[in-house]
C-alpha positions in Angstrom: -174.0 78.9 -53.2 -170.9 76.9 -53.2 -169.9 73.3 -55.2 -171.8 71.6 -57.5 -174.1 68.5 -57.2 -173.1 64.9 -58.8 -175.3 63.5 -60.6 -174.6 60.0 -61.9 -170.6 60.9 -62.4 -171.3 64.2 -63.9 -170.6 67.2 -62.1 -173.3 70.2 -62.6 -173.1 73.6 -61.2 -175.6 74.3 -58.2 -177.2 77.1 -60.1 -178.6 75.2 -62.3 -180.5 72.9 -59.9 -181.7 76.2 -58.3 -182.6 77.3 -61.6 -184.9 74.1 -61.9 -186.3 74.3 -58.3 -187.6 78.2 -59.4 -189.0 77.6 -62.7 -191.5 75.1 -60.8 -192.6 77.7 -58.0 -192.5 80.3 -61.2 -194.9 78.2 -62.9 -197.0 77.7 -60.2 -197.2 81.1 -59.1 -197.9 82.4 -62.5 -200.8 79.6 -62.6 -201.9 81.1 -59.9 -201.9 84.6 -60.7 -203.8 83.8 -64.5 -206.4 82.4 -62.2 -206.5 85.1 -60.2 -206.6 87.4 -63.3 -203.6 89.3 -62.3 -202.3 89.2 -66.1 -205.2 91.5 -67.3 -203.6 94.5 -65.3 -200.3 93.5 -66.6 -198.9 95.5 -69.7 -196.8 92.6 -71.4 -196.7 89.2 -70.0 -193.9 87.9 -71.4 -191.8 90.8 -69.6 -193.8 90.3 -66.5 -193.4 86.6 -66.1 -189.3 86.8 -67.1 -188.9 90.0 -64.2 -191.0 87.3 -62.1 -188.5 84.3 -62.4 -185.6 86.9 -61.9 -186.9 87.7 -58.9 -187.9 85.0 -57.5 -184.4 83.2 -58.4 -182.2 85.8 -56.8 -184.8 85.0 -53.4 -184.5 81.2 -54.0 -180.4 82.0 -54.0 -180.7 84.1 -51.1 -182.4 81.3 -48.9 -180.2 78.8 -50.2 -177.0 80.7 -49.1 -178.6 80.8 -45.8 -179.8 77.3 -45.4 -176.3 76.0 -46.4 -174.6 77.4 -44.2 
């Protein structure tokens, strides 16, 4: 993950769209598991749903070094 993206003139890093991009899978996944009623296994959701994010952002990173290239 190289550069950054320009957005009307200003200049942001390319994490931070990535960062975007993953908090709306996140949120769909984790709608997704309430409905499922994954969180009722899960000791503290908060913790769960952070470690969640974490991952998926380092896989979202992953892909997007190999797309880009």
């Amino acid at each position: 993950m190289s550069g950054e993206i320009d957005f009307f003139g200003v200049y942001l890093p390319s994490l931070l769209g990535l960062m975007l991009v993953t908090l709306l899978v996140s949120l769909v996944i984790r709608r997704i598991l309430a409905w499922l009623g994954v969180y009722a296994l899960v000791w503290h959701r908060g913790l769960f749903d952070i470690a969640l994010y974490l991952v998926l952002l380092q896989g979202m990173s992953l892909i997007s070094q190999w797309w880009l290239i």
